[in-house]
mmCIF file of the C-alpha atoms, coordinates in Angstrom:
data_MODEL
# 
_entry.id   MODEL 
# 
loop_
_atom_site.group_PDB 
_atom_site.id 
_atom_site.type_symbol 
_atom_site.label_atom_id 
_atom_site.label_alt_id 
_atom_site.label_comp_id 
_atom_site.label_asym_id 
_atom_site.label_entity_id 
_atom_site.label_seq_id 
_atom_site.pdbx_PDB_ins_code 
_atom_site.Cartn_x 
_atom_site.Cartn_y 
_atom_site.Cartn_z 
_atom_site.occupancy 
_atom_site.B_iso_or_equiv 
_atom_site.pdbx_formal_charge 
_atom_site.auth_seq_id 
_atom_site.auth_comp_id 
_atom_site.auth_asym_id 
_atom_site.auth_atom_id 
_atom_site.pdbx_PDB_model_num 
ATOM 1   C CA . UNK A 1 1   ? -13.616 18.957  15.473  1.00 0.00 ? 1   UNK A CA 1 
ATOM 2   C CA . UNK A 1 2   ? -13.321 21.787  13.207  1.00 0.00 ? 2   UNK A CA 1 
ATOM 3   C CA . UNK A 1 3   ? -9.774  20.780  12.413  1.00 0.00 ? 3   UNK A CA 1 
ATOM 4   C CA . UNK A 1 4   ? -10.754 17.487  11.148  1.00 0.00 ? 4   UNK A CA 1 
ATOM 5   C CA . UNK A 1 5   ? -13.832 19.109  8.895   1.00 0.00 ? 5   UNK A CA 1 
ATOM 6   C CA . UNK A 1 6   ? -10.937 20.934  6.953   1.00 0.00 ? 6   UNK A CA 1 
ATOM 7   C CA . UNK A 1 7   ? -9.283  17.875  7.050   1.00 0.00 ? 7   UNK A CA 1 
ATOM 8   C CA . UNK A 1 8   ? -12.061 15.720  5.527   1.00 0.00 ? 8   UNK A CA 1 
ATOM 9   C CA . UNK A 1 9   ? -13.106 18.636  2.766   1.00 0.00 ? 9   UNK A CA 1 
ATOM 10  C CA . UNK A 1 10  ? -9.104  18.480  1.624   1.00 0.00 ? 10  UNK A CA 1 
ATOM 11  C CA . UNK A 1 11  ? -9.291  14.642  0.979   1.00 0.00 ? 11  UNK A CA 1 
ATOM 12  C CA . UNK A 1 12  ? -12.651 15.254  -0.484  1.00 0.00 ? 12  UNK A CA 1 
ATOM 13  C CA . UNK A 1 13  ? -11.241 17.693  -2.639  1.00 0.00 ? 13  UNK A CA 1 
ATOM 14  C CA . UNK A 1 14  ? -8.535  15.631  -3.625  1.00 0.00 ? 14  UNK A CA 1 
ATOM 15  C CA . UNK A 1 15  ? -10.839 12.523  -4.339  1.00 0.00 ? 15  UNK A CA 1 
ATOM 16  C CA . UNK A 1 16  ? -13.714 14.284  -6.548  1.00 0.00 ? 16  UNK A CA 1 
ATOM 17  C CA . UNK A 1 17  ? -12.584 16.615  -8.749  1.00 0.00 ? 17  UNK A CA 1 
ATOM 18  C CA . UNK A 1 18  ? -14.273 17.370  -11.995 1.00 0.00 ? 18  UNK A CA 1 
ATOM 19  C CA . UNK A 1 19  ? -11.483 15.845  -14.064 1.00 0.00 ? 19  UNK A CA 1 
ATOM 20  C CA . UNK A 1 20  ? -11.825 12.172  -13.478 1.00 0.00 ? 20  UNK A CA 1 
ATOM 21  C CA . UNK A 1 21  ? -8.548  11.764  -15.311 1.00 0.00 ? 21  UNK A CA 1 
ATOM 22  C CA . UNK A 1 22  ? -6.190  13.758  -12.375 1.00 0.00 ? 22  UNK A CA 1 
ATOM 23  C CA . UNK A 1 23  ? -4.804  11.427  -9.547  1.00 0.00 ? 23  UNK A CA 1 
ATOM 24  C CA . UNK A 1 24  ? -3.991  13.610  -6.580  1.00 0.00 ? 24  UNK A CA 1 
ATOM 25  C CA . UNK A 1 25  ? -0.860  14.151  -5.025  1.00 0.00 ? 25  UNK A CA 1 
ATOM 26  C CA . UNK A 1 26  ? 0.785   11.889  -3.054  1.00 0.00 ? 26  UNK A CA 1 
ATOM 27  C CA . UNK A 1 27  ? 3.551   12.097  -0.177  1.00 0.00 ? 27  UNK A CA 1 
ATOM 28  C CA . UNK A 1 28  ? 6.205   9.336   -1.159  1.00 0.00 ? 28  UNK A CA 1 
ATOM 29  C CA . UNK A 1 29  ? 9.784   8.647   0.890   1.00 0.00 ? 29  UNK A CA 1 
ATOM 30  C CA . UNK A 1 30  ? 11.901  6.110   1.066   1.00 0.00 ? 30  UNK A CA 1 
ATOM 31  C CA . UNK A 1 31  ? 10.580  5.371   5.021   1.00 0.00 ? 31  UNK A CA 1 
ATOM 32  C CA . UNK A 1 32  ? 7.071   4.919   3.656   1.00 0.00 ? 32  UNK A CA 1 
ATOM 33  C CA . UNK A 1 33  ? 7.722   3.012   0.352   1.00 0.00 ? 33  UNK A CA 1 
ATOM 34  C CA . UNK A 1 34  ? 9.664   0.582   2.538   1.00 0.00 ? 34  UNK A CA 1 
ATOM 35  C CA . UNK A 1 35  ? 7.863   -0.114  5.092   1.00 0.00 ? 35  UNK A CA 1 
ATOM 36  C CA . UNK A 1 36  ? 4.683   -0.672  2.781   1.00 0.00 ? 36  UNK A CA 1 
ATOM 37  C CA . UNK A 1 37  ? 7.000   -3.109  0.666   1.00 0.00 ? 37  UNK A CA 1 
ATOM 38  C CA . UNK A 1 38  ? 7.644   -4.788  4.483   1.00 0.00 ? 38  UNK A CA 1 
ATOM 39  C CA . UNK A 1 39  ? 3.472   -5.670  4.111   1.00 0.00 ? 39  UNK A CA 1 
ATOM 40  C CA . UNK A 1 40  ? 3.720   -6.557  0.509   1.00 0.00 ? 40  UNK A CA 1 
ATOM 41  C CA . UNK A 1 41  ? 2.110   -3.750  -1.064  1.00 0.00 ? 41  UNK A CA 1 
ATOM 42  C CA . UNK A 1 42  ? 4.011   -1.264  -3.728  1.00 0.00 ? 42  UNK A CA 1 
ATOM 43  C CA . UNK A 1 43  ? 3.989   2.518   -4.395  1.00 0.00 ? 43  UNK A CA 1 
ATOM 44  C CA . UNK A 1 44  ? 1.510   1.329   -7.178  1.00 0.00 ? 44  UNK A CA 1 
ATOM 45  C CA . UNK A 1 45  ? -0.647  -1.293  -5.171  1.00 0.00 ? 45  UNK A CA 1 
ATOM 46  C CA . UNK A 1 46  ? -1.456  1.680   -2.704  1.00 0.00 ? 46  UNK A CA 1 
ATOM 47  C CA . UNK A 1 47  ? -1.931  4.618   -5.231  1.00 0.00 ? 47  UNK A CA 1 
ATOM 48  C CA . UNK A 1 48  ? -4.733  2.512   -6.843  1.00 0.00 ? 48  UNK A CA 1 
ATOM 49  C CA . UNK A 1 49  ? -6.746  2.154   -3.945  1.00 0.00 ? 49  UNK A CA 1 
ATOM 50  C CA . UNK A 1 50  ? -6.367  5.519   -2.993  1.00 0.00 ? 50  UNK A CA 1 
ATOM 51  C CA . UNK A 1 51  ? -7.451  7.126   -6.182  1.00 0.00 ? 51  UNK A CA 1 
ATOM 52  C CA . UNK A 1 52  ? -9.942  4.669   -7.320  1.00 0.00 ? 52  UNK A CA 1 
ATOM 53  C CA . UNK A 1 53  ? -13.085 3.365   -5.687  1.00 0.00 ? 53  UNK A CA 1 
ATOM 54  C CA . UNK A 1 54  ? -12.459 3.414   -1.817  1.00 0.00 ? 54  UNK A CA 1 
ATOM 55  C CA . UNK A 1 55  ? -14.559 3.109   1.264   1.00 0.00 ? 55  UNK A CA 1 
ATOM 56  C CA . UNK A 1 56  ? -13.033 4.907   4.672   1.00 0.00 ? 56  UNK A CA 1 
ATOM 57  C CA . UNK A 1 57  ? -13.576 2.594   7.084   1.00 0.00 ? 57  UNK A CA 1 
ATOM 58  C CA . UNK A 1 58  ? -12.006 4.555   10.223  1.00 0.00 ? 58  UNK A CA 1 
ATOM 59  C CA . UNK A 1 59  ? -10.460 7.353   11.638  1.00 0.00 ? 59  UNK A CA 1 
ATOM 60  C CA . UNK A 1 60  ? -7.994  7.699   14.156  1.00 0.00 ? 60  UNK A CA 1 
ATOM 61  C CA . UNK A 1 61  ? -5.136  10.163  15.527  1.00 0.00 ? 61  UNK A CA 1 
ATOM 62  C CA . UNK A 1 62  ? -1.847  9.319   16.039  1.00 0.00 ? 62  UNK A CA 1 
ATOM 63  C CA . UNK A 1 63  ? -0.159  11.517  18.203  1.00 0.00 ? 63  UNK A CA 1 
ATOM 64  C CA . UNK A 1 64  ? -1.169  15.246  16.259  1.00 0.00 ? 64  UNK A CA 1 
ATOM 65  C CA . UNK A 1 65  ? -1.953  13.318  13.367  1.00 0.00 ? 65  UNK A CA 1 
ATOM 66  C CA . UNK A 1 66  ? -5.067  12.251  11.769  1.00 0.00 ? 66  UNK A CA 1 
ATOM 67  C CA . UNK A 1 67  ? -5.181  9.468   9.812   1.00 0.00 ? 67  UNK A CA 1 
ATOM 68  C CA . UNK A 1 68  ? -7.763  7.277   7.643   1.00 0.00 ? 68  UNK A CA 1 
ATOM 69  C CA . UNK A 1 69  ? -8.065  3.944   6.956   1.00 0.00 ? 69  UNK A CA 1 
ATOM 70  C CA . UNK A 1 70  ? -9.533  2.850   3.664   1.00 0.00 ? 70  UNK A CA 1 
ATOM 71  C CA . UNK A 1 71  ? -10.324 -0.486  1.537   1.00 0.00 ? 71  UNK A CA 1 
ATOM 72  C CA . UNK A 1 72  ? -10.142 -0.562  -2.379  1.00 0.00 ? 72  UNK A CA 1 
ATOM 73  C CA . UNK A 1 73  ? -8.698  -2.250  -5.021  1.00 0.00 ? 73  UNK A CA 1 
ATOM 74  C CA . UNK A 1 74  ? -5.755  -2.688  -6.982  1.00 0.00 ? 74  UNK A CA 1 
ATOM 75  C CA . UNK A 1 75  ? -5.821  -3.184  -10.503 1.00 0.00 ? 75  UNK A CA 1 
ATOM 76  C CA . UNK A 1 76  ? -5.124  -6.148  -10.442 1.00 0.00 ? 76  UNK A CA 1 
ATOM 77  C CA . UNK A 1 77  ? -8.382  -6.632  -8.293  1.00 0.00 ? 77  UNK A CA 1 
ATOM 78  C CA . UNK A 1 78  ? -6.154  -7.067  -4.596  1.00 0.00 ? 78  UNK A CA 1 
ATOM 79  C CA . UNK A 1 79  ? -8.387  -5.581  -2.198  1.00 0.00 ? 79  UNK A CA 1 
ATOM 80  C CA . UNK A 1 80  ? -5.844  -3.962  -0.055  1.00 0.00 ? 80  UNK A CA 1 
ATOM 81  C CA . UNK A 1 81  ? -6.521  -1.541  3.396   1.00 0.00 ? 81  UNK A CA 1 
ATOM 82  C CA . UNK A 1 82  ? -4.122  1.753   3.191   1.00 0.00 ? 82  UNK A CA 1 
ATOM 83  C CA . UNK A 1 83  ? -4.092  3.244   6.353   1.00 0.00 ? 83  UNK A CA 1 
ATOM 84  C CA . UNK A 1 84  ? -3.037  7.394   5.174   1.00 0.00 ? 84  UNK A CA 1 
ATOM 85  C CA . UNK A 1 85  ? -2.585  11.181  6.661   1.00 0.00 ? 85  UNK A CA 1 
ATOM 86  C CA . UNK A 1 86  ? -3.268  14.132  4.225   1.00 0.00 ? 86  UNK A CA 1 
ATOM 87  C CA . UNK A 1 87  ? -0.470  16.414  4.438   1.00 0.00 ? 87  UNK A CA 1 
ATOM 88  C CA . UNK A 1 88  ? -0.621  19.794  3.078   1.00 0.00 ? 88  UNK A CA 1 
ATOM 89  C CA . UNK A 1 89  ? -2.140  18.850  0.048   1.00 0.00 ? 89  UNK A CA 1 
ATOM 90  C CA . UNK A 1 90  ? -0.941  15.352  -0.835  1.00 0.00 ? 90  UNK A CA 1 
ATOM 91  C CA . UNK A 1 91  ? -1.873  11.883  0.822   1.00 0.00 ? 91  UNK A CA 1 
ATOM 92  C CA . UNK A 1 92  ? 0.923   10.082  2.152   1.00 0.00 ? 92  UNK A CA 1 
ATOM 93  C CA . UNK A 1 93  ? 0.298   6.262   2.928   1.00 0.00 ? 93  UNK A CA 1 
ATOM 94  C CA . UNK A 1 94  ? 1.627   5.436   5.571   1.00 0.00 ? 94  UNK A CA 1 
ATOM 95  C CA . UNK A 1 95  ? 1.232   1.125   6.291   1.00 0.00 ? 95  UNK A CA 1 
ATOM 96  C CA . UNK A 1 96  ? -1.185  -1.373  4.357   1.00 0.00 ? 96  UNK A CA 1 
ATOM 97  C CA . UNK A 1 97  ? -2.758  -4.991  4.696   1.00 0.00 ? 97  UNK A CA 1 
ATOM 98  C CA . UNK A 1 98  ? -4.530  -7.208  2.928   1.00 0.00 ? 98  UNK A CA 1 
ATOM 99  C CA . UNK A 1 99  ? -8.002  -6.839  3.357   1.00 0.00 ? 99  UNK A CA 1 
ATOM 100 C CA . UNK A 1 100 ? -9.744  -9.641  5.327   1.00 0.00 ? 100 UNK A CA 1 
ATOM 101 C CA . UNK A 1 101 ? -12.956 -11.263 4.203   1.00 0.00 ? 101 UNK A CA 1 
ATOM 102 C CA . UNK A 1 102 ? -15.317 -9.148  6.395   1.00 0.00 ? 102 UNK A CA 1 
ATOM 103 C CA . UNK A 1 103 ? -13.945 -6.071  4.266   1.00 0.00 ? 103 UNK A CA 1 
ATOM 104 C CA . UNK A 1 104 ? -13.442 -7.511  1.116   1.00 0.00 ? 104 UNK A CA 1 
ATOM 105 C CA . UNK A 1 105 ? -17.312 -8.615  1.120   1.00 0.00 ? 105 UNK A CA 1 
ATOM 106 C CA . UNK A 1 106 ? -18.204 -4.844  2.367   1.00 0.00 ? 106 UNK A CA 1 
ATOM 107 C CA . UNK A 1 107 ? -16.310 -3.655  0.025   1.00 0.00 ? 107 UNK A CA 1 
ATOM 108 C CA . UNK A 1 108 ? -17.350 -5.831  -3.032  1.00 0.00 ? 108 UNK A CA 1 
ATOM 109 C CA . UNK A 1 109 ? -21.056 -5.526  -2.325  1.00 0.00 ? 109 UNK A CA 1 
ATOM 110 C CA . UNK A 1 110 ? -20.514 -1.272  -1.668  1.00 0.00 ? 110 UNK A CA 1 
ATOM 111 C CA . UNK A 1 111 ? -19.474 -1.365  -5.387  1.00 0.00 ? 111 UNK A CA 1 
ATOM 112 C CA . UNK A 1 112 ? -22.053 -4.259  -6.273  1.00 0.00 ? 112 UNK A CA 1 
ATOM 113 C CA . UNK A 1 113 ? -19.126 -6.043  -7.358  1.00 0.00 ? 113 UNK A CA 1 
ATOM 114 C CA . UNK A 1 114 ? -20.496 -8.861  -4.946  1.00 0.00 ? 114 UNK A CA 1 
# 
C-alpha cells in the first residue's frame, strides 16, 4: 500500500505542476508505439489524454507492475482510454481503446462538457 502512495504522488506530481505549459515525461519504444498504432491510437492521440484533462478510472497490477487506466481527450475531441505504468519518472502508455459511451458520457459530464 505504501508503494502505490509513492506511486500515486509521482503521477500527481507529474500531472499538476505549477507550470501549466510543461508536459511530463513520457516512456516511448518502438514495442509500445506499435502496439498502440495496432488499436488505432498514435504517440500523439495518447500524449493528449495523458497530459490534458483525464479521469483514472482504475487501477490494477500486472505482474510487479502497477498500472492506471484513464479516459480523456484528444485534440481532436477522440475520447480515448490509455491504460499506463509510471516508470521512474516518465509515464509510459502501454495499450489504448476507444472509449465506450458509458465513459465518454462520465467523462463529458466530469468536465461539464455534457
Amino acid at each position: 500500500m505504501q508503494a502505490l502512495k509513492k506511486l500515486f504522488a509521482v503521477y500527481v506530481q507529474l500531472m499538476y505542476t505549477l507550470s501549466s505549459e510543461r508536459r511530463p515525461e513520457f516512456d516511448w519504444d518502438e514495442q509500445n508505439e506499435r502496439h498502440l498504432a495496432n488499436h488505432g491510437i498514435s504517440r500523439s492521440d495518447a500524449e493528449d489524454v495523458l497530459s490534458g484533462n483525464h479521469i483514472l478510472l482504475e487501477y490494477q497490477m500486472e505482474g510487479n507492475e502497477q498500472r492506471w487506466v484513464a479516459v480523456g481527450a484528444t485534440r481532436i475531441g477522440r475520447i480515448l482510454n490509455i491504460v499506463f505504468a509510471v516508470r521512474r519518472e516518465a509515464m509510459r502508455p502501454i495499450t489504448g481503446w476507444a472509449a465506450d459511451k458509458e465513459t465518454a458520457d462520465l467523462y463529458l459530464k466530469q468536465w461539464g462538457l455534457e
